[in-house]
C-alpha positions in Angstrom: -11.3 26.6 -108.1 -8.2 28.2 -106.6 -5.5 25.6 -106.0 -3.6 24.4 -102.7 -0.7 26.8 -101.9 0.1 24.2 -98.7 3.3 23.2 -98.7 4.2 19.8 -99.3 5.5 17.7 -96.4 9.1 17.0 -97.3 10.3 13.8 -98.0 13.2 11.8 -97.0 14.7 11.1 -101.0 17.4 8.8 -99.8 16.0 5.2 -99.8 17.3 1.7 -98.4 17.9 -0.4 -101.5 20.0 -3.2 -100.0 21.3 -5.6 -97.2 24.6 -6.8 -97.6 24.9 -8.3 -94.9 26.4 -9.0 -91.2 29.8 -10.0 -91.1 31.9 -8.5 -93.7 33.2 -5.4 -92.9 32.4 -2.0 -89.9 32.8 0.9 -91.5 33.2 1.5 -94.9 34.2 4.6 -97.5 32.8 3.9 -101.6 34.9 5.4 -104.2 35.0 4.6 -108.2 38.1 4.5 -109.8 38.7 3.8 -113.4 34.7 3.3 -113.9 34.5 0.6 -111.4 32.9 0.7 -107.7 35.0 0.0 -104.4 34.8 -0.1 -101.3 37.7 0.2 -98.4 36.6 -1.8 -95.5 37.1 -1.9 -91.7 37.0 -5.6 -90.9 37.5 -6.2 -87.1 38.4 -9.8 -86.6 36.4 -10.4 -83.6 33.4 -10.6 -86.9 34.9 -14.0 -87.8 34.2 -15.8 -84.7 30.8 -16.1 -83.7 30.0 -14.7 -80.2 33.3 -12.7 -79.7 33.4 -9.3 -78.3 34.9 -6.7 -80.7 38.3 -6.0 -79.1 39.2 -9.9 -79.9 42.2 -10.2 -81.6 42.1 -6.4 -82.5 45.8 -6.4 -83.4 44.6 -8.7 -86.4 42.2 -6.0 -87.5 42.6 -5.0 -91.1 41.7 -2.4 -93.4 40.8 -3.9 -97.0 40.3 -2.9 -100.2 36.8 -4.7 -102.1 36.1 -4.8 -105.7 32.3 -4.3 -105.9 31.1 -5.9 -108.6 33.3 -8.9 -108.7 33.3 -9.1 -104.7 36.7 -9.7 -104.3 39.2 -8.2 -101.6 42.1 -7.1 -103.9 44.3 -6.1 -101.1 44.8 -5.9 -97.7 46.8 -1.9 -97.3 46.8 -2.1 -93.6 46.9 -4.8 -90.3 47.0 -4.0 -86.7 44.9 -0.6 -87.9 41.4 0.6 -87.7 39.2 3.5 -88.3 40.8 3.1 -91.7 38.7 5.8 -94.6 39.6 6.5 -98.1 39.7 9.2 -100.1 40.7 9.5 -103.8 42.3 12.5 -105.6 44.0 12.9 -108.9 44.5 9.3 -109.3 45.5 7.5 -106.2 43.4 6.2 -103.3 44.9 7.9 -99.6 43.8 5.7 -96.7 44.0 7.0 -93.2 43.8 5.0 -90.7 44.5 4.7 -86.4 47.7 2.6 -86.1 48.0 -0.1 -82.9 51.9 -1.2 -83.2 53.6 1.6 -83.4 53.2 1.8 -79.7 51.2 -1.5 -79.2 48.2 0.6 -78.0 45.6 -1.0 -76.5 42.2 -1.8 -78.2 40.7 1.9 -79.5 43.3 3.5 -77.6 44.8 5.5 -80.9 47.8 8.1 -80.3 48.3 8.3 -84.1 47.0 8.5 -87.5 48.7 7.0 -90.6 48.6 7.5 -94.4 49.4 5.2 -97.0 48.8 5.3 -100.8 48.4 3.8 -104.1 47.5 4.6 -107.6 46.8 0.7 -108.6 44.9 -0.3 -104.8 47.3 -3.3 -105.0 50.9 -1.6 -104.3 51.1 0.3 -101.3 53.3 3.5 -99.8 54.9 2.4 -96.8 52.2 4.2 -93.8 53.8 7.3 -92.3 52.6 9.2 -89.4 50.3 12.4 -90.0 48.5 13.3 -86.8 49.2 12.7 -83.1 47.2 13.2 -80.3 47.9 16.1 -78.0 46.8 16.4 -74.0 46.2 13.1 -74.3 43.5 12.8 -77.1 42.1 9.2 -78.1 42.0 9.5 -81.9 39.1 7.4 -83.6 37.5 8.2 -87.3 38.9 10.5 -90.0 37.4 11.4 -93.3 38.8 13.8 -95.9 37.7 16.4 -98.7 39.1 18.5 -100.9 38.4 21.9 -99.3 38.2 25.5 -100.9 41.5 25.7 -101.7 43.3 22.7 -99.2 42.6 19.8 -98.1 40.4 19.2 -95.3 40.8 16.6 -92.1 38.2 16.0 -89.8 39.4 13.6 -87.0 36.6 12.4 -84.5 38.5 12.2 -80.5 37.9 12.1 -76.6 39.4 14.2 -74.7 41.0 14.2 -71.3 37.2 14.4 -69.8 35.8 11.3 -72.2 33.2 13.2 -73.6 32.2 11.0 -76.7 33.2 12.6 -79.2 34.3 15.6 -80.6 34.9 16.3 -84.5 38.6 18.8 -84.8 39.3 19.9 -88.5 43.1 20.6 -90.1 44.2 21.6 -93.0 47.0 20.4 -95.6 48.1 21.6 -98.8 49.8 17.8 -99.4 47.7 15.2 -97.4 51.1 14.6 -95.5 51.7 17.8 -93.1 48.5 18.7 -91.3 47.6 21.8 -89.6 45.0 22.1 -86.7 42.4 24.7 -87.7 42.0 27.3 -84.6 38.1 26.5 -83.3 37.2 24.5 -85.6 35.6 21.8 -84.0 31.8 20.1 -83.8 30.3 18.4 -81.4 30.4 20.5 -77.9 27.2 19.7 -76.1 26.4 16.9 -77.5 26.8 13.1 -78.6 28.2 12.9 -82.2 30.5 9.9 -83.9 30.8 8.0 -86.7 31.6 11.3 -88.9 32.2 12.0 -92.7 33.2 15.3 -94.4 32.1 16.7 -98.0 32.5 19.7 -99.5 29.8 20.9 -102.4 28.4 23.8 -103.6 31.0 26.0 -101.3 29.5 24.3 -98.0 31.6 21.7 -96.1 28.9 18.9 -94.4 29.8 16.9 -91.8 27.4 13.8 -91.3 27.7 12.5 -87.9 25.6 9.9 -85.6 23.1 11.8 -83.8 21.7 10.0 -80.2 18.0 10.4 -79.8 15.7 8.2 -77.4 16.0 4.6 -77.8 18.4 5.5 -81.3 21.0 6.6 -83.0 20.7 8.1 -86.5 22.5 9.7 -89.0 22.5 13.9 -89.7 23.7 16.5 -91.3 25.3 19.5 -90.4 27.1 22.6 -92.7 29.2 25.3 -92.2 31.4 27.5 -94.6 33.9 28.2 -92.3 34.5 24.9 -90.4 33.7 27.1 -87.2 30.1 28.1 -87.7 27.7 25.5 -88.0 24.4 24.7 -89.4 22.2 21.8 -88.6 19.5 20.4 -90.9 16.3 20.1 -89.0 16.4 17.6 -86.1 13.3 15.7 -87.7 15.0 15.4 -91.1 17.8 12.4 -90.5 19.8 11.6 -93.2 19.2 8.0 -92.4 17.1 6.5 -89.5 16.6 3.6 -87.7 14.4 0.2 -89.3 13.3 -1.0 -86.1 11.9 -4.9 -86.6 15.5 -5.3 -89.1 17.5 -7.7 -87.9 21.3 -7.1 -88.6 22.5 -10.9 -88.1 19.7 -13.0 -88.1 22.0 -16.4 -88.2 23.8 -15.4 -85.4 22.3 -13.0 -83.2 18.1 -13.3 -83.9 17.1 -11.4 -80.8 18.9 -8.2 -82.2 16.5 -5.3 -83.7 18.3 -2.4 -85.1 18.6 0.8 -83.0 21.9 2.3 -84.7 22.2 3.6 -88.3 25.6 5.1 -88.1 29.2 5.8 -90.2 27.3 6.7 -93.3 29.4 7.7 -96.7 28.5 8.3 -99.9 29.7 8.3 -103.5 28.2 9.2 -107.0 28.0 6.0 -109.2 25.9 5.4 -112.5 23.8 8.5 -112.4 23.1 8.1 -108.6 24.5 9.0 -105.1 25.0 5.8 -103.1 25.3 5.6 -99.4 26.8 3.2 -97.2 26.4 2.7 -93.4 26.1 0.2 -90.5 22.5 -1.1 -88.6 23.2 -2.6 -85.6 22.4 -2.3 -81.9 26.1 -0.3 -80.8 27.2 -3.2 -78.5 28.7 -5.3 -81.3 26.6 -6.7 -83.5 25.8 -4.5 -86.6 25.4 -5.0 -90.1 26.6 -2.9 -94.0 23.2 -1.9 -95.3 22.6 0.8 -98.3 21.0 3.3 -99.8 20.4 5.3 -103.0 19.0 8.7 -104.4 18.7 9.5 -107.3 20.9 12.9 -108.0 24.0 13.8 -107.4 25.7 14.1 -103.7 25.3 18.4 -103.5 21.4 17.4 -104.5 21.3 15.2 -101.7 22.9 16.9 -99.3 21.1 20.5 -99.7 18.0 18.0 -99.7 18.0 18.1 -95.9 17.7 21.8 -95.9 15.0 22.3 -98.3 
């Protein structure tokens, strides 16, 4: 009997472990350091009060650092910021994040990106200025990578026209002095936010929040320039929607998810784990997570199998 030579339907690998819950922090960025899991948190302050839209009391918005496994906040780098990620090189933990009081900007109106530092996630470098907007930009996310051979930026804005969003990419050879990268940009033509940036295997992948009917979900897309891009297969999401999950039962039990957005990743105990937010984009949104079992090049080439 001669056997099937059909290819198998591919599989999504990445699976929802876990609910953490509504309420704790938006958007989040994993990283081990010293063998132990953290996370740096976005909380907006609006998520202590129930019933509060999310530009109250922005200018008390903080970006915090969470021990894991003891689930503790150990510090508190940044207030009056948001759109706050991590990322960790050599030793020290580099936050970037969109800074209100330097000009008292208005709620998610950012003009400038930040940096601060620290090797023990308790002592801080005092935040310094590393991107401004030009023509008028509103600055949102960032996320950073160590690149081919420099570091990597990818800042999600709105231009003058208010197109939501595009991604723009610069490069540094510090994490201090960045330069813009000439056409290298994602997101013409299209919806795209909530970004992160990886490079493996000599590929940088951007994931990004895709809109499709009635949803947003999570994708994938690769280039090895940072000019020319590749998309994974629309009908291969990184992660989707869970449609009868409620992300704050307690407080909101009419909600149903339709958002799975700001997803980042980290390798820990012999597994990639991802982080991202359910939700229904008007506010109320949970942290929810995920797991596969490989490392985060597997995972990522995964969507283009």
């Amino acid at each position: 009997m001669k056997k099937s030579t059909a290819a198998r339907p591919w599989e999504n690998l990445l699976v929802k472990t876990a609910v953490i819950g509504p309420r704790i922090s938006g958007e989040v960025t994993p990283f081990v350091l010293k063998d132990r899991l953290y996370r740096v948190e976005n909380h907006p302050r609006n998520l202590d009060f129930k019933g509060k839209p999310p530009q109250y009391l922005f200018h008390e918005d903080e970006i915090r650092i969470r021990d894991v496994e003891a689930d503790e906040i150990i510090s508190v780098p940044l207030r009056d910021h948001y759109f706050g990620s991590g990322f960790l090189w050599d030793g020290r933990l580099y936050i970037f994040a969109g800074a209100y009081g330097l000009d008292d900007q208005q709620w998610w109106q950012f003009k400038r990106i930040v940096m601060t530092s620290s090797e023990d996630l308790v002592n801080w470098t005092d935040p310094q200025v590393v991107i401004e907007s030009e023509n008028g930009e509103r600055l949102f996310n960032t996320a950073v990578c160590r690149g081919r051979d420099k570091f990597i930026m990818l800042y999600e804005m709105m231009d003058k026209r208010g197109k939501p969003f595009i991604f723009e990419y610069c490069e540094s050879d510090d994490l201090i002095h960045w330069n813009r990268i000439p056409a290298a940009i994602y997101g013409e033509g299209k919806y795209v936010g909530g970004p992160a940036l990886y490079y493996e295997g000599g590929l940088y992948y951007t994931l990004y929040l895709e809109a499709v009917p009635g949803k947003y979900e999570t994708h994938v897309t690769r280039s090895t320039d940072l000019v020319h891009w590749q998309d994974a297969p629309f009908e291969r999401p990184v992660i989707s929607i869970s449609p009868d999950h409620q992300p704050d039962p307690e407080y909101y039990p009419e909600v149903r998810d339709i958002n799975a957005s700001d997803a980042e990743l980290c390798f820990w105990k012999g597994k990639t784990i991802v982080y991202f937010n359910g939700g229904n984009q008007q506010g109320v949104f949970d942290l929810q997570m995920a797991e596969f079992d490989g490392t985060p090049r597997e995972l990522l080439e995964h969507y283009y199998e």
